[in-house]
C-alpha positions as a Markdown table, in Angstrom:
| # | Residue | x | y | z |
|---|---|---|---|---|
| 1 | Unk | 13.7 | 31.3 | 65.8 |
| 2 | Unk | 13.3 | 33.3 | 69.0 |
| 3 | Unk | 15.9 | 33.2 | 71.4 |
| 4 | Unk | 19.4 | 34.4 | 71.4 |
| 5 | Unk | 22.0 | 33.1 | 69.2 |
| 6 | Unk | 24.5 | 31.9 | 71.7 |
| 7 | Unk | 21.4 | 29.9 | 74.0 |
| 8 | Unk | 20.8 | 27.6 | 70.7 |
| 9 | Unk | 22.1 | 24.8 | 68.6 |
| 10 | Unk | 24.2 | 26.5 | 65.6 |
| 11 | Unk | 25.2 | 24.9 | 62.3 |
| 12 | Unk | 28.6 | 25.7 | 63.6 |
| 13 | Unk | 28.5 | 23.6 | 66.3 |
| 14 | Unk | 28.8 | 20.5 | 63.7 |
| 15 | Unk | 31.3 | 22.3 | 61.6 |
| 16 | Unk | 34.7 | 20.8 | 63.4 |
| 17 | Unk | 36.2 | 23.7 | 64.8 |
| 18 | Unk | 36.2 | 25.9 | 68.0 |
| 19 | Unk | 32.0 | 25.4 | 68.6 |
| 20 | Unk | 32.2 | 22.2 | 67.9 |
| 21 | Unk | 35.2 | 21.0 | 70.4 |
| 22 | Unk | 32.8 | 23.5 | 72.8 |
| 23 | Unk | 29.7 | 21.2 | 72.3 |
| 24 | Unk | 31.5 | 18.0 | 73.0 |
| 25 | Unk | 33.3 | 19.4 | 76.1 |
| 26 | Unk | 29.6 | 20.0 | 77.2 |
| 27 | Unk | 28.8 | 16.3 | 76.4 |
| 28 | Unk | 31.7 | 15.0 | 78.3 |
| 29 | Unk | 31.3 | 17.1 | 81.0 |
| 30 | Unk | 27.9 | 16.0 | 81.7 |
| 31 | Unk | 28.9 | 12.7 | 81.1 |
| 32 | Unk | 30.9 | 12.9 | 84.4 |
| 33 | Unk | 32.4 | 9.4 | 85.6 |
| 34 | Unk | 32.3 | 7.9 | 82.5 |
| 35 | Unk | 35.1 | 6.2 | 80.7 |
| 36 | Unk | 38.5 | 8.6 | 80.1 |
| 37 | Unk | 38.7 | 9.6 | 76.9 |
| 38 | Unk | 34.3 | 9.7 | 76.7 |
| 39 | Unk | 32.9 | 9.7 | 72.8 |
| 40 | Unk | 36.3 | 9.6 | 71.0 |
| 41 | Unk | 35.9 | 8.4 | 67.6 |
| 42 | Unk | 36.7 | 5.1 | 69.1 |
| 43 | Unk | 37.0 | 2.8 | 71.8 |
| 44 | Unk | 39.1 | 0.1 | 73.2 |
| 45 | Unk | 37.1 | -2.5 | 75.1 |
| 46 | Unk | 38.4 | -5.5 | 77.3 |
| 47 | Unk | 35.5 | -8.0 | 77.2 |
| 48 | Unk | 36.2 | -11.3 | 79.9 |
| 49 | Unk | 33.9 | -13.3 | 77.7 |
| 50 | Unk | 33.5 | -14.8 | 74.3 |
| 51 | Unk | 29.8 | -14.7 | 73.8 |
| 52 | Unk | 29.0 | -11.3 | 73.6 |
| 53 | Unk | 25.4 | -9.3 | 72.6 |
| 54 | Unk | 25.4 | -6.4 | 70.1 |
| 55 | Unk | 22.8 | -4.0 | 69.3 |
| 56 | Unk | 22.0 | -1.1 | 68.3 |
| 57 | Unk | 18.6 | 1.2 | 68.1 |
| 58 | Unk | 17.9 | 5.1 | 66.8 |
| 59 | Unk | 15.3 | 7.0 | 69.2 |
| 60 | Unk | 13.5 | 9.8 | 67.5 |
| 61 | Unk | 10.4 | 10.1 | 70.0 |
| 62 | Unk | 8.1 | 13.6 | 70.2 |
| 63 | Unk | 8.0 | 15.5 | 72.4 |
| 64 | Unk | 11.6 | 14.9 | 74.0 |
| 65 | Unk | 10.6 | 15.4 | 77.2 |
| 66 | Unk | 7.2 | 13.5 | 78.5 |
| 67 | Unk | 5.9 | 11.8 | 82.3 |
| 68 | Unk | 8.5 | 10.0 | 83.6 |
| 69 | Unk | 11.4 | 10.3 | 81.5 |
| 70 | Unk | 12.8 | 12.2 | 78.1 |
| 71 | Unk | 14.6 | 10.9 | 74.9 |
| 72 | Unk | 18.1 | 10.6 | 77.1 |
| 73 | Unk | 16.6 | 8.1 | 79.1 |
| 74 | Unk | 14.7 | 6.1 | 76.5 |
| 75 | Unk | 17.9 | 5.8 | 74.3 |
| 76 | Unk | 19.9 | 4.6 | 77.1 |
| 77 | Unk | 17.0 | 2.1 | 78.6 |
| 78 | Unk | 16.0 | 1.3 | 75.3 |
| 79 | Unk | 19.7 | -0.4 | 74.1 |
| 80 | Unk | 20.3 | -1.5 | 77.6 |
| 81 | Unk | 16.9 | -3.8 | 77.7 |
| 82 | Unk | 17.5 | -4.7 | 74.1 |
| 83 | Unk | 20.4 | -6.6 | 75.8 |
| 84 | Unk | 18.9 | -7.6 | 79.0 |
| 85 | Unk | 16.5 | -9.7 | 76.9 |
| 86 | Unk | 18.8 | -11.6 | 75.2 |
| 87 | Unk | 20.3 | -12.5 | 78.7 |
| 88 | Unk | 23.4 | -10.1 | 78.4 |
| 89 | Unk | 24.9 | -8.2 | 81.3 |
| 90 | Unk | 25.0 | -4.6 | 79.7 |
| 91 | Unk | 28.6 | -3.3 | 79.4 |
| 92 | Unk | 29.0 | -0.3 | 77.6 |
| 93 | Unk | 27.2 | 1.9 | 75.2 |
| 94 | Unk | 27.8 | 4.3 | 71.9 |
| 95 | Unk | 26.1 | 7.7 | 71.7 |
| 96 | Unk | 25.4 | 9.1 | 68.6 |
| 97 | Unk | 23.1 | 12.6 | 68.3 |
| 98 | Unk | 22.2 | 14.1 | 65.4 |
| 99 | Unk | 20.9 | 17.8 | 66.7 |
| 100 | Unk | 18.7 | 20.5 | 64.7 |
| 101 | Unk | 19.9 | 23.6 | 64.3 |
| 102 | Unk | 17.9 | 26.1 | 66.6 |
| 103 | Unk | 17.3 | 23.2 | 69.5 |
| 104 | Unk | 17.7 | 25.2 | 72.9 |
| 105 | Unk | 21.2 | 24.5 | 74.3 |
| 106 | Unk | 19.3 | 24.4 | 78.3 |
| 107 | Unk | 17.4 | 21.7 | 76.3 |
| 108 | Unk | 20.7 | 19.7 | 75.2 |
| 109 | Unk | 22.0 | 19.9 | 78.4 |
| 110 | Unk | 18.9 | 18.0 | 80.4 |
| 111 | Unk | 19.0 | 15.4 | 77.6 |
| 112 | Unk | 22.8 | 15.0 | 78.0 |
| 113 | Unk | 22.1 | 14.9 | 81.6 |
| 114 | Unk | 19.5 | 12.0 | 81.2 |
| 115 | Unk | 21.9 | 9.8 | 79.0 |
| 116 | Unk | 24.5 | 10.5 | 82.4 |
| 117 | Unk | 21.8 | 9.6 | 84.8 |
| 118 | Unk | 20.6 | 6.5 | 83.3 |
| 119 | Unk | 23.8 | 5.3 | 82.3 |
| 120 | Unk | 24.5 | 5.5 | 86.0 |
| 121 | Unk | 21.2 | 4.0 | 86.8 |
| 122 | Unk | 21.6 | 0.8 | 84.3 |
| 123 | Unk | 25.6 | 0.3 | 85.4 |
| 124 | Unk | 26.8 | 1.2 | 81.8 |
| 125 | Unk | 29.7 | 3.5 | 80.5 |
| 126 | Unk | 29.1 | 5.7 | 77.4 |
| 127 | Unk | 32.5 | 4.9 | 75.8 |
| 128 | Unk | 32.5 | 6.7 | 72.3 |
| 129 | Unk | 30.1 | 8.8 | 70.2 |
| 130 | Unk | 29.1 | 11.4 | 67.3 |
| 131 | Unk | 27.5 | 14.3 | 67.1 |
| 132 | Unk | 26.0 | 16.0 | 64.0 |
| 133 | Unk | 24.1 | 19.3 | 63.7 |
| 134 | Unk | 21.5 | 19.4 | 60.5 |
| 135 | Unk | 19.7 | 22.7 | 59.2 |
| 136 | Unk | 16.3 | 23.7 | 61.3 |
| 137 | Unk | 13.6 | 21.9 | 59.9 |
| 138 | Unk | 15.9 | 18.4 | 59.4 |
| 139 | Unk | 15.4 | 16.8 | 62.2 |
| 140 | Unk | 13.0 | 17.3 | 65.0 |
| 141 | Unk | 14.7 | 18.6 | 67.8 |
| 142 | Unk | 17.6 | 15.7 | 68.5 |
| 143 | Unk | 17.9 | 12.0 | 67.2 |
| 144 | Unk | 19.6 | 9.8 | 68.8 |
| 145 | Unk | 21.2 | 6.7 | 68.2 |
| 146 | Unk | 22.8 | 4.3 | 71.0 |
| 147 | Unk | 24.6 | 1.0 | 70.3 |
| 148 | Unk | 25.2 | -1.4 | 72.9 |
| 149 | Unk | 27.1 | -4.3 | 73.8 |
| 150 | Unk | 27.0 | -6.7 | 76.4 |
| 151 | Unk | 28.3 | -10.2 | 77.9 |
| 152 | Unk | 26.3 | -13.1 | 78.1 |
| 153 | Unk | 26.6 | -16.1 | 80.5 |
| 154 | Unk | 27.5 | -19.6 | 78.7 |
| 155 | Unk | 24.4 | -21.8 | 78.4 |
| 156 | Unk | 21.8 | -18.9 | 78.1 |
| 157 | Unk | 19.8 | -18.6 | 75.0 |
| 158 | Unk | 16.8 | -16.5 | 75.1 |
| 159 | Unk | 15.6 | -16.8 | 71.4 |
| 160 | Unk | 11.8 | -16.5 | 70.3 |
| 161 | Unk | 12.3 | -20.0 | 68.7 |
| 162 | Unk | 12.7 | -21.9 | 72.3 |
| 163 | Unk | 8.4 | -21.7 | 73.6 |
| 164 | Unk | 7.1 | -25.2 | 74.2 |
| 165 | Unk | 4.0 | -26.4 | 75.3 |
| 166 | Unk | 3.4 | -26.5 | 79.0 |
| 167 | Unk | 5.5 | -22.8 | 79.5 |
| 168 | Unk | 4.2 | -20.7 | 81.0 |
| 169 | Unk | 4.0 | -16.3 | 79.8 |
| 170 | Unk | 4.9 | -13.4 | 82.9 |
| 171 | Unk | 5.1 | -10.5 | 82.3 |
| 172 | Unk | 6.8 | -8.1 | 84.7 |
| 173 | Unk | 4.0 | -5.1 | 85.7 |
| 174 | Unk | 1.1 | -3.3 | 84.0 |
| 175 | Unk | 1.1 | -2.4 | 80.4 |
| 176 | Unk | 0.8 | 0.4 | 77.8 |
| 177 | Unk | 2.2 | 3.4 | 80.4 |
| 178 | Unk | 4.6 | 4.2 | 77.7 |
| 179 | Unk | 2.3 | 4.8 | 74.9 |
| 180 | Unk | -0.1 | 6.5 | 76.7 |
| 181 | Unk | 1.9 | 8.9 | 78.4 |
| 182 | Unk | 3.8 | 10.1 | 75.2 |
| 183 | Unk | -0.3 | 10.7 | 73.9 |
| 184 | Unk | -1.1 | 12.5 | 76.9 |
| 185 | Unk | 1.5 | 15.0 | 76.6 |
| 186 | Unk | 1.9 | 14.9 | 72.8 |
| 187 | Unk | -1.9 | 15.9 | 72.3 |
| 188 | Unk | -2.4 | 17.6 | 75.2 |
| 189 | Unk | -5.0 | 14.9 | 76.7 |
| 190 | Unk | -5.7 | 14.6 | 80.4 |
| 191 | Unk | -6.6 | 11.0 | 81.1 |
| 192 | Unk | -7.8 | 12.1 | 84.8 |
| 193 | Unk | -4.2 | 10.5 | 86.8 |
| 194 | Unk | -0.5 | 11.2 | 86.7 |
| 195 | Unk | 0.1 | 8.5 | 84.1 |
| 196 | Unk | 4.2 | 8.3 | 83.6 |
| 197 | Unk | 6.6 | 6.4 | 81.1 |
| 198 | Unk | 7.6 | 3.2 | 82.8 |
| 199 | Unk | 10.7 | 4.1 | 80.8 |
| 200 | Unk | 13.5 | 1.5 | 83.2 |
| 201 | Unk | 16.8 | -0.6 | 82.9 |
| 202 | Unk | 15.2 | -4.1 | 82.8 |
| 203 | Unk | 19.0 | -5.5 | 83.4 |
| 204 | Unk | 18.0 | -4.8 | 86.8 |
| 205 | Unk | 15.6 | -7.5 | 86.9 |
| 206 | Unk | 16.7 | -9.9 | 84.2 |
| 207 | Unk | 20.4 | -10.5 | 85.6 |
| 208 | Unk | 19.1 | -11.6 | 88.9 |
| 209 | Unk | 16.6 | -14.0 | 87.2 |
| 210 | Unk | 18.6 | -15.7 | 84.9 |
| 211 | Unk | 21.2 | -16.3 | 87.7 |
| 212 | Unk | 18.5 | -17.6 | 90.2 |
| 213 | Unk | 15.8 | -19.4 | 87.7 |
| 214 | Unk | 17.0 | -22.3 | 85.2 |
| 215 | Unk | 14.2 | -22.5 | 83.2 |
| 216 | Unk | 13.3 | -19.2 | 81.5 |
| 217 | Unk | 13.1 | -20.0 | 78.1 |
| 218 | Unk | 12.5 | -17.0 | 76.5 |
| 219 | Unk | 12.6 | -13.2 | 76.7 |
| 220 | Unk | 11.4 | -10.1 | 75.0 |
| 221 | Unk | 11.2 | -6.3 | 76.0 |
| 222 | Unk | 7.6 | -5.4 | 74.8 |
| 223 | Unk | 8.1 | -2.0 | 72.7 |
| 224 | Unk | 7.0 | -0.9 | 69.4 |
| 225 | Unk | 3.8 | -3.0 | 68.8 |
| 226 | Unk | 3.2 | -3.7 | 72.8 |
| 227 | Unk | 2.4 | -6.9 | 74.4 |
| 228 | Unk | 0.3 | -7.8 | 71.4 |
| 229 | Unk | 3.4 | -8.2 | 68.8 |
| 230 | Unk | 5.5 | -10.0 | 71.2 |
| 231 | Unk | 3.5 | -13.0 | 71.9 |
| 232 | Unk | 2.8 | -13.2 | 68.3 |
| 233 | Unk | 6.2 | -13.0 | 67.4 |
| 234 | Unk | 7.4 | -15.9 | 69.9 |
| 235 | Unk | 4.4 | -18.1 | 69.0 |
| 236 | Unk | 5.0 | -17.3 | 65.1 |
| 237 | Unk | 9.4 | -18.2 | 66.0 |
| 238 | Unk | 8.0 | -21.2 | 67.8 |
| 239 | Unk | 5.4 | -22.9 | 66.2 |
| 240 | Unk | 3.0 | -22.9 | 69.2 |
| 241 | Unk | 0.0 | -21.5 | 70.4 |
| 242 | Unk | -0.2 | -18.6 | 73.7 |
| 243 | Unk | -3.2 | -18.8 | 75.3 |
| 244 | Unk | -3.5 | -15.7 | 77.6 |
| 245 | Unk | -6.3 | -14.4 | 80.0 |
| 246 | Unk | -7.6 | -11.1 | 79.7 |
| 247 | Unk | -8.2 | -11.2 | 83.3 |
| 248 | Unk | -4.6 | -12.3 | 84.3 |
| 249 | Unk | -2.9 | -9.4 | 82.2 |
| 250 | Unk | -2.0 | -6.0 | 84.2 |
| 251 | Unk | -3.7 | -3.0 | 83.0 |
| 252 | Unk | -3.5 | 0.3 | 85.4 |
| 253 | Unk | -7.1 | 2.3 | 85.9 |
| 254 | Unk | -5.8 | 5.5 | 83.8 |
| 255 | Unk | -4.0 | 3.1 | 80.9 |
| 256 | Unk | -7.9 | 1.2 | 80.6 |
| 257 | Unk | -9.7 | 4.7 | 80.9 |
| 258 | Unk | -7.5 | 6.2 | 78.1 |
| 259 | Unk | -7.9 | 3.4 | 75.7 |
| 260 | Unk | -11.5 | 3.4 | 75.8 |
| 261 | Unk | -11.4 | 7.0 | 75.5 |
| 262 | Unk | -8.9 | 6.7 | 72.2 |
| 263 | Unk | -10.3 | 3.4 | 70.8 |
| 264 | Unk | -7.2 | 1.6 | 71.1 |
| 265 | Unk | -6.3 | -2.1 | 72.6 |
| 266 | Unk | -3.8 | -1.7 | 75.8 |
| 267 | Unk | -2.5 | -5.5 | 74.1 |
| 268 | Unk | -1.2 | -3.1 | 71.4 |
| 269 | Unk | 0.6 | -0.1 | 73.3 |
| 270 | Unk | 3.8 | 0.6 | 73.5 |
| 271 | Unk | 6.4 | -0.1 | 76.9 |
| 272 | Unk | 9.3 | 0.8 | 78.0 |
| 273 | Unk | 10.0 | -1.3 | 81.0 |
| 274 | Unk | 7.9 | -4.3 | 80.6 |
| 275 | Unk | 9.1 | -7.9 | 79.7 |
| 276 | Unk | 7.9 | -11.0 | 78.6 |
| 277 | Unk | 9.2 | -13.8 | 79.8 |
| 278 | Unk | 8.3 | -17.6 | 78.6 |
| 279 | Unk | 9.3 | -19.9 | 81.6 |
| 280 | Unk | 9.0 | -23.5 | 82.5 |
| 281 | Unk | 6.1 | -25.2 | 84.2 |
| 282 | Unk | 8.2 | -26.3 | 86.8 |
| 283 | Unk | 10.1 | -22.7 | 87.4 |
| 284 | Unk | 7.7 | -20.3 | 86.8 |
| 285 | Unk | 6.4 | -19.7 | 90.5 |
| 286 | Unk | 10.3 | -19.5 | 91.2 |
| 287 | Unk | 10.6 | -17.3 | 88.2 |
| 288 | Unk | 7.2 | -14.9 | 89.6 |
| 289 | Unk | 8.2 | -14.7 | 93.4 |
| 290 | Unk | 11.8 | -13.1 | 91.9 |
| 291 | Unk | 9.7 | -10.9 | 90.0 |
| 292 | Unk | 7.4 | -9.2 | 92.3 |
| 293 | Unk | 10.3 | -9.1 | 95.3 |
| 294 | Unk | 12.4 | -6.8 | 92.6 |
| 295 | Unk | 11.1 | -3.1 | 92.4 |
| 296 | Unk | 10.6 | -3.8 | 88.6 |
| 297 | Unk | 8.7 | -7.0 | 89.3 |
| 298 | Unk | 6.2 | -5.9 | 92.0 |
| 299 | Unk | 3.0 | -6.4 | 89.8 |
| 300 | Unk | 4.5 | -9.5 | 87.5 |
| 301 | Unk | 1.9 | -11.9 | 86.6 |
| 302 | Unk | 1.6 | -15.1 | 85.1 |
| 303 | Unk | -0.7 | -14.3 | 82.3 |
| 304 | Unk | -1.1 | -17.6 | 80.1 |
| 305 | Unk | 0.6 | -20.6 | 79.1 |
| 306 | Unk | 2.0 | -22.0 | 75.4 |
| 307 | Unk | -0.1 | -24.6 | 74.0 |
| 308 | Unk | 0.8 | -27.0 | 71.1 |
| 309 | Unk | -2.4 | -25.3 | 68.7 |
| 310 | Unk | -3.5 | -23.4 | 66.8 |
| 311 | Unk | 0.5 | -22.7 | 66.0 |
| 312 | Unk | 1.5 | -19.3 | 65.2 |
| 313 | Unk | -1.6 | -18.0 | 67.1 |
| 314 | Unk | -2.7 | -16.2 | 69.9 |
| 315 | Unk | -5.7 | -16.4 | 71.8 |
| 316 | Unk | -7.1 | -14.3 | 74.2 |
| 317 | Unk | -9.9 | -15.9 | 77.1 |
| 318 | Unk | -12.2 | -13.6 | 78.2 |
| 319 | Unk | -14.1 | -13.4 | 81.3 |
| 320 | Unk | -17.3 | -13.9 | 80.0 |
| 321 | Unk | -15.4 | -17.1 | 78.3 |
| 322 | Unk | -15.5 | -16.1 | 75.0 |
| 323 | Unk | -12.1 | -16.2 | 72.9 |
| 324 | Unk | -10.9 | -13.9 | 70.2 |
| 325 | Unk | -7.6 | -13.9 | 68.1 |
| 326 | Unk | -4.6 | -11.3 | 69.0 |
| 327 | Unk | -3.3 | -9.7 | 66.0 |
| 328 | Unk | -0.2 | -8.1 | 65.1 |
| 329 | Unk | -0.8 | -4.1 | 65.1 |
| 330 | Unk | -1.1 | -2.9 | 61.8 |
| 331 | Unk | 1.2 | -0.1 | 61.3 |
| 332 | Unk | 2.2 | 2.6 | 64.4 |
| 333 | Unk | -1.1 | 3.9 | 66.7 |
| 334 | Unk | 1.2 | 6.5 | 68.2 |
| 335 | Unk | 4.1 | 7.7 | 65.7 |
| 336 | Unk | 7.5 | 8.4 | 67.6 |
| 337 | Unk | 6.7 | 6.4 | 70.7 |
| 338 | Unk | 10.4 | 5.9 | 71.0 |
């Protein structure tokens, strides 16, 4: 490994002792204005609220740092919209990091830094944590794992099970930046724009909108398996059909270009801030005029509607009026997406 000793990740720095308690000083530091007493082994929590959302999700995306964001930020985003979707108010977060020996420690620092800032950003506290250092050539660079919990209003049920025929589908902006950006650095491919993560704390959006509009039904974050595995996974849940229009469905200029260019379907690409949301006929203009006023809305669409058949399917309508079936991906187009 090139590089001096004392500007990298050491084996010792996981051992327990003086390197150790010199790493997590680091971690706390940068974690400035969190919780008192930041990544102890445990935490007390006071929760005003007996229906409460738990989750937890491991973030292992390559190369750490990409367009418009870096694995600090995705593993803070990433648990924080896992509740947001579910209809919880996000409350505080775990942070768990298991580091290879050799990673650069100006490196650490930026990703630390990143988990600070978006905390900051999504209005949670990192309240305990873990840290683990593995041989070089064990890990790639850092993992991290975040666990989150948050507090969800009485009455709100967001499961995948609740579509019924009439709803209407939004989503919340253009899809597949996510995915395409991690390509564009990862292989070193220049899709002609400054595409960029849309890597975001979608709490921002969803608390407003459950509080303002009655009738959203469902939610989902659409991640691994993009737009694509969501629909199918709420129409599977539901027993319904989701009709969608191809024309109706956000897709930015560079996002279009680069999946032609790679042979892949933008239905099928990984986000980061994008949400589905499956509202009522009757509230879904209320629902899409919340969207686009919010800075994480602007571009929200009403992009189909659930039908009662063919159930468990989706169908895409094309412009030329031609129809096709949307599949679940098959496997992972881009490994370590997030």
């Amino acid at each position: 490994m090139e590089g001096k000793a004392g500007d990298r990740i050491l084996l010792a720095h996981g051992g327990g002792g003086i390197l150790m308690r010199e790493l997590i000083s680091k971690i706390v530091g940068r974690l400035g204005g969190q919780q008192p007493g930041s990544l102890q082994d445990s935490a007390l929590v006071t929760l005003e609220s007996s229906r409460i959302a738990f989750t937890t999700d491991s973030f292992v995306v390559s190369p750490l740092f990409f367009p418009g964001g870096d694995i600090g930020h995705l593993a803070v985003f990433g648990t924080v919209n896992d509740l947001a979707v579910s209809g919880a108010t996000p409350h505080c977060i775990s942070l768990s990091m298991i580091i290879e020996e050799g990673l650069e420690l100006e490196r650490f620092e930026r990703i630390v830094e990143s988990v600070a800032e978006a905390a900051r950003e999504a209005g949670v506290t990192v309240i305990t944590g873990d840290t683990k250092v593995v041989e070089h050539g064990k890990a790639d660079g850092i993992f991290i794992t975040t666990t989150g919990i948050g507090l969800v209003p009485n009455g709100v049920d967001l499961a995948s099970s609740n579509a019924r025929p009439t709803d209407k589908v939004l989503v919340n902006g253009s899809i597949g930046e996510h995915g395409l950006a991690i390509l564009s650095r990862r292989e070193g491919i220049d899709f002609g724009s400054t595409l960029q993560s849309d890597t975001a704390p979608l709490s921002k959006l969803t608390v407003p909108l459950l509080e303002r509009v009655r009738g959203v039904r469902a939610m989902r974050d659409a991640t691994r398996g993009g737009l694509a595995a969501v629909l199918n996974e709420i129409a599977l849940d539901s027993g319904v059909c989701i009709r969608i229009r191809e024309e109706a469905i956000p897709v930015s200029e560079a996002v279009r270009k680069g999946c032609e260019l790679m042979g892949y379907d933008p239905l099928h690409i990984a986000n980061e801030g994008k949400l589905v949301a499956v509202v009522s006929d009757e509230e879904a203009a209320a629902a899409l005029e919340l969207m686009q006023g919010h800075p994480l809305g602007r571009e929200a669409t009403i992009i189909g509607e659930i039908a009662q058949a063919p159930a468990g399917h989706v169908i895409l309508e094309t412009p030329l009026g031609g129809e096709r079936v949307v599949d679940i991906p098959y496997g992972d187009l881009l490994p370590r997406i997030c």
